[in-house]
C-alpha positions as CSV (number, residue, x, y, z in Angstrom):
1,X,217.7,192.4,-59.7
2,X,215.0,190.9,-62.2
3,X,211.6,190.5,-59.7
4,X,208.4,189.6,-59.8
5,X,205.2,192.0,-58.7
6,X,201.9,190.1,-58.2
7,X,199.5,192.7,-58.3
8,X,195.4,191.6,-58.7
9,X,193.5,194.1,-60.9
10,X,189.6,195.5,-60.0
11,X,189.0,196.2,-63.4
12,X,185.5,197.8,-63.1
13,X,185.5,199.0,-59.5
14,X,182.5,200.9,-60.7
15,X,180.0,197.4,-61.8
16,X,177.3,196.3,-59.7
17,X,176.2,192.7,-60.2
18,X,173.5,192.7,-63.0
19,X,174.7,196.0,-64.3
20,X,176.0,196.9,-68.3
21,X,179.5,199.0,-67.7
22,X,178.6,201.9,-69.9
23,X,181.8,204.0,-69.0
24,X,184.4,200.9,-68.8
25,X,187.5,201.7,-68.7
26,X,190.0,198.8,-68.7
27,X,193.7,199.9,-70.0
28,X,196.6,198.0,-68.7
29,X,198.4,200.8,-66.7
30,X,198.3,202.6,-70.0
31,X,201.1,200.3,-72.3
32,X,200.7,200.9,-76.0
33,X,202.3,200.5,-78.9
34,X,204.2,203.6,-80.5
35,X,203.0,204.6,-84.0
36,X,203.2,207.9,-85.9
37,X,199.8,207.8,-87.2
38,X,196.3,205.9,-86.7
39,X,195.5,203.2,-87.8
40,X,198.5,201.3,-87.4
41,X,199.1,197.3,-87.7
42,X,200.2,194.8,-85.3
43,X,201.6,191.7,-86.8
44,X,200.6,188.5,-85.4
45,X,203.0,185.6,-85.8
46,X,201.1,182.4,-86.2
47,X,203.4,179.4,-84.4
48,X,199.7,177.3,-84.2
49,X,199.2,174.0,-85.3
50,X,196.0,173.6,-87.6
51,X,193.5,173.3,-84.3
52,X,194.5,176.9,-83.5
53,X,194.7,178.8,-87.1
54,X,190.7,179.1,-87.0
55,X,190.5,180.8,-83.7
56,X,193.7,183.4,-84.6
57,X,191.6,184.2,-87.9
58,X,188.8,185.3,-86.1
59,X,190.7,187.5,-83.5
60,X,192.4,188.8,-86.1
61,X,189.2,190.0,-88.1
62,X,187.6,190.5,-85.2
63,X,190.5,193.4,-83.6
64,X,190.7,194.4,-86.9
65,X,186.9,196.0,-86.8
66,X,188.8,198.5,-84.0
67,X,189.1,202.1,-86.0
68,X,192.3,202.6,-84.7
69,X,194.3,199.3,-84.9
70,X,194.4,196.6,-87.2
71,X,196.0,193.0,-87.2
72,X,198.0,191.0,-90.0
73,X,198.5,187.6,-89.5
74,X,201.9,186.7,-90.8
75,X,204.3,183.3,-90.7
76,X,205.6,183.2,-87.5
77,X,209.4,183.6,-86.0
78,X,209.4,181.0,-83.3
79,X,209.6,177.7,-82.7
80,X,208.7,174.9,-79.9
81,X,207.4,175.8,-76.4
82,X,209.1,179.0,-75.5
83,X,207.5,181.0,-77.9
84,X,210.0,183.7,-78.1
85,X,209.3,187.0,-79.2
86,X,210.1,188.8,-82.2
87,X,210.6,192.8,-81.8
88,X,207.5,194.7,-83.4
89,X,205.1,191.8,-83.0
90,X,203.1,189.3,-81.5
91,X,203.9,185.7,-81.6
92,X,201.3,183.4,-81.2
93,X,201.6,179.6,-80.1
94,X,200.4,176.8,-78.4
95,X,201.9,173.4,-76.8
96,X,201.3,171.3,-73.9
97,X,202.5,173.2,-71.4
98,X,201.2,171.3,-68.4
99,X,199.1,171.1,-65.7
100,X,200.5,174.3,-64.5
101,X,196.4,176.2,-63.6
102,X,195.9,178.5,-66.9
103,X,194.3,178.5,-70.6
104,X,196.3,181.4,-72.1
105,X,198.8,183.6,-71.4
106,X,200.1,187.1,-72.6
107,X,202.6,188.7,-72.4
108,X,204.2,192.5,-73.7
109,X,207.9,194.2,-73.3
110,X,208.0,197.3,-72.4
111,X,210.4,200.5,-73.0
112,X,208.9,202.9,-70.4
113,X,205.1,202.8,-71.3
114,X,205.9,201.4,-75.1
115,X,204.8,198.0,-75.5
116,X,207.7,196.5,-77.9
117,X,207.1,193.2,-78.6
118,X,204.4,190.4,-77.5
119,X,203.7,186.8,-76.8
120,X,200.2,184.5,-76.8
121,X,200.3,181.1,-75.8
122,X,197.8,178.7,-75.1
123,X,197.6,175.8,-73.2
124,X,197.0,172.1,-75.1
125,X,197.2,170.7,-71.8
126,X,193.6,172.0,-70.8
127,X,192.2,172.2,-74.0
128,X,192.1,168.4,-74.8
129,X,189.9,167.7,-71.4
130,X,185.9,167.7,-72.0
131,X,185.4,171.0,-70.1
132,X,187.5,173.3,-72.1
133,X,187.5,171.5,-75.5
134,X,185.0,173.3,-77.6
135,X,184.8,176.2,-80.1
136,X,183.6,178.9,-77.9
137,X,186.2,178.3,-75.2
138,X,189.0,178.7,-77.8
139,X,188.0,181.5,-78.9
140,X,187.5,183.5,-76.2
141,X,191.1,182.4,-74.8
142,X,192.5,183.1,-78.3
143,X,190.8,186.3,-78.8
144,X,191.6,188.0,-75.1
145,X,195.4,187.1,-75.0
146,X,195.8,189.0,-78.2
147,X,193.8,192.0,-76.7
148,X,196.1,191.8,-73.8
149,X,198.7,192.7,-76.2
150,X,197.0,195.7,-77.3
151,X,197.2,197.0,-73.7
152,X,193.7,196.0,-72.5
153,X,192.6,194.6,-69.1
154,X,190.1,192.5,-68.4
155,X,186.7,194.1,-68.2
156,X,185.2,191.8,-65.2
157,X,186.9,189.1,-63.3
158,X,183.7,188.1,-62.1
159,X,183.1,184.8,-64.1
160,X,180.2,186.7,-65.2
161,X,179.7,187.1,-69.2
162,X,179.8,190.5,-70.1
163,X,179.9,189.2,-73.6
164,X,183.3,190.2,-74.3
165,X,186.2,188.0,-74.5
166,X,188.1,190.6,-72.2
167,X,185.7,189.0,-69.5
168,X,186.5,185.8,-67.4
169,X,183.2,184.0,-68.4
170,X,183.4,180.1,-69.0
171,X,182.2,178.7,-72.2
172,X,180.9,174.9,-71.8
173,X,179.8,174.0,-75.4
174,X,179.9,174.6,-78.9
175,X,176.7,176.3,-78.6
176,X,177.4,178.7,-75.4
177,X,178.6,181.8,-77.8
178,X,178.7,184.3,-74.9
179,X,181.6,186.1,-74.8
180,X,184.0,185.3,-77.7
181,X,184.5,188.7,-79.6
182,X,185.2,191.8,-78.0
183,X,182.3,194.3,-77.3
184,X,181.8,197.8,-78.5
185,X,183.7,198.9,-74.9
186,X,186.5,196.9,-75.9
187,X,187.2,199.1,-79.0
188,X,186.1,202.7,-77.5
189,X,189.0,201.9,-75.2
190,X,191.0,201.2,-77.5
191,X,190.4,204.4,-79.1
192,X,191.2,206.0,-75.5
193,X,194.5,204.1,-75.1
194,X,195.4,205.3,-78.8
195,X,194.2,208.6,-79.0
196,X,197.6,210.7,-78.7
197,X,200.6,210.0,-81.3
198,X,203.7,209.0,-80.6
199,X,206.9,210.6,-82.7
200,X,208.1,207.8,-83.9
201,X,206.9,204.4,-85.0
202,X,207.2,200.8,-83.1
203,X,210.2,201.3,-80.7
204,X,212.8,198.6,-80.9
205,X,214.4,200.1,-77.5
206,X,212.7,196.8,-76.0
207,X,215.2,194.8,-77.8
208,X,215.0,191.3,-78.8
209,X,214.1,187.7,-77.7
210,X,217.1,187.1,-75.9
211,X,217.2,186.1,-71.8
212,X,214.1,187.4,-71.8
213,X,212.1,184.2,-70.8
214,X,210.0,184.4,-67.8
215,X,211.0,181.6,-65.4
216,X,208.5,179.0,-64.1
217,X,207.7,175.3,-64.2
218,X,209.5,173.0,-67.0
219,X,210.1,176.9,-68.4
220,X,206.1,177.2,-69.6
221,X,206.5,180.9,-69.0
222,X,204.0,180.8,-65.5
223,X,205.7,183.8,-63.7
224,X,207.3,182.7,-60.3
225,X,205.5,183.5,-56.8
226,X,202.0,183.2,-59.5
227,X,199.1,183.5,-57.0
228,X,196.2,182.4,-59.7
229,X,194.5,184.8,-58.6
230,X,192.0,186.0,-61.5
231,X,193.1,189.0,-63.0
232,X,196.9,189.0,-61.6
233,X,199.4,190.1,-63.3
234,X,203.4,190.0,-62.9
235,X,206.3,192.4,-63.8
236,X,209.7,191.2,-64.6
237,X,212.2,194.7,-64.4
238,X,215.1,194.0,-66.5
239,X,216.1,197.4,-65.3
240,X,216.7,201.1,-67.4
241,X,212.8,201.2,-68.0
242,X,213.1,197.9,-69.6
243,X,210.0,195.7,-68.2
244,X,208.1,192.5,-68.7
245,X,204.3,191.9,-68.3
246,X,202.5,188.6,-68.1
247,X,199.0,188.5,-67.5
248,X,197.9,184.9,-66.8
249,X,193.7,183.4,-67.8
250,X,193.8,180.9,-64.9
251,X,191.3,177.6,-65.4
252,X,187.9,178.1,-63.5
253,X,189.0,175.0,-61.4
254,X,193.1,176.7,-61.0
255,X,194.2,172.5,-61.8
């Protein structure tokens, strides 16, 4: 039976308010893509309209500086609000997806601890109000759902700005440029997560875009039983090690 697992993360149980994390570790349970050698490349479908392309670009470049990954931003495979996934990369997309509480969402397949395929989407339901609509806001969101597809976590759910987008800081203007690229912990855990080879290449045992949509409201992918808790995540077990993750960027105000 496909079910849902809320489960809410302490990313840095070792931070003390005011401190700088100098041994973070924030992996998402461990989920990686399988490669045969360093660096590899994760394609990143682009389903954006032209608002969007900007803040992908940067990501992009911006992962890209990781010594063991890179990103290519290619046309993407999906259409309309569903985003589907395309086995061996990342589609990325946004729509009006409602007043449903979050920004962004990712979310990865999984063959055992193999991350197959992934999704971004962001919300144009948020980002057309005065709060949220600025540069530095958009990229943040942008730039941690992709890095959720890498297999990080968050590195603070604070609300505090550890000036990484992998934190939960809220940008308010064009000119607040805290926390918007990833930080030099973001890549050394990225070289953690990806230090050991795999035998093969990307796996394709996570299979294709098919009934895998996570149900929620008016299908806008929010997993069912959500708590908006910050830092949740949900599983979906589609059974015979076959999983999927969706880790939600709530709004500061959750409406």
């Amino acid at each position: 039976m496909r079910r849902f697992l809320a489960t809410a993360i302490a990313s840095l149980a070792l931070l003390v308010a005011g401190s700088t994390p100098a041994t973070a570790t924030h992996s998402w349970n461990g989920y990686h893509w399988s490669r045969a050698a360093n660096p590899f490349t994760v394609p990143l479908g682009q389903n954006l309209t032209s608002a969007w392309t900007s803040y992908l670009s940067t990501a992009s470049s911006d992962w890209s500086q990781s010594t063991v990954l890179d990103t290519r931003i290619q046309a993407g495979s999906t259409t309309g609000r569903k985003c589907r996934p395309s086995t061996g990369t990342v589609q990325v997309c946004n729509a009006a997806y409602g007043n449903n509480g979050w920004l962004g969402l990712a979310q990865i397949w999984l063959s055992g601890s193999h991350i197959t395929q992934g999704a971004v989407k962001v919300n144009d339901t948020y980002f057309v109000l005065a709060q949220y609509n600025n540069i530095n806001e958009k990229l943040h969101v942008v730039c941690q759902e992709v890095g959720h597809t890498f297999g990080l976590d968050h590195q603070s759910t604070t609300g505090a700005s550890l000036n990484t987008c992998m934190d939960y800081y809220h940008n308010t203007s064009d000119s607040d440029t805290l926390s918007t690229h990833p930080n030099q912990h973001d890549y050394d855990e990225l070289v953690t997560i990806y230090t050991h080879l795999d035998a093969a290449a990307a796996a394709s045992a996570g299979g294709s875009g098919r009934a895998v949509d996570v149900p929620g409201s008016d299908d806008d992918g929010t997993p069912s039983g959500a708590s908006r808790a910050r830092g949740s995540w949900y599983i979906q077990d589609f059974g015979n090690g076959r999983l999927l993750l969706t880790h939600v960027y709530w709004s500061p105000t959750g409406h």
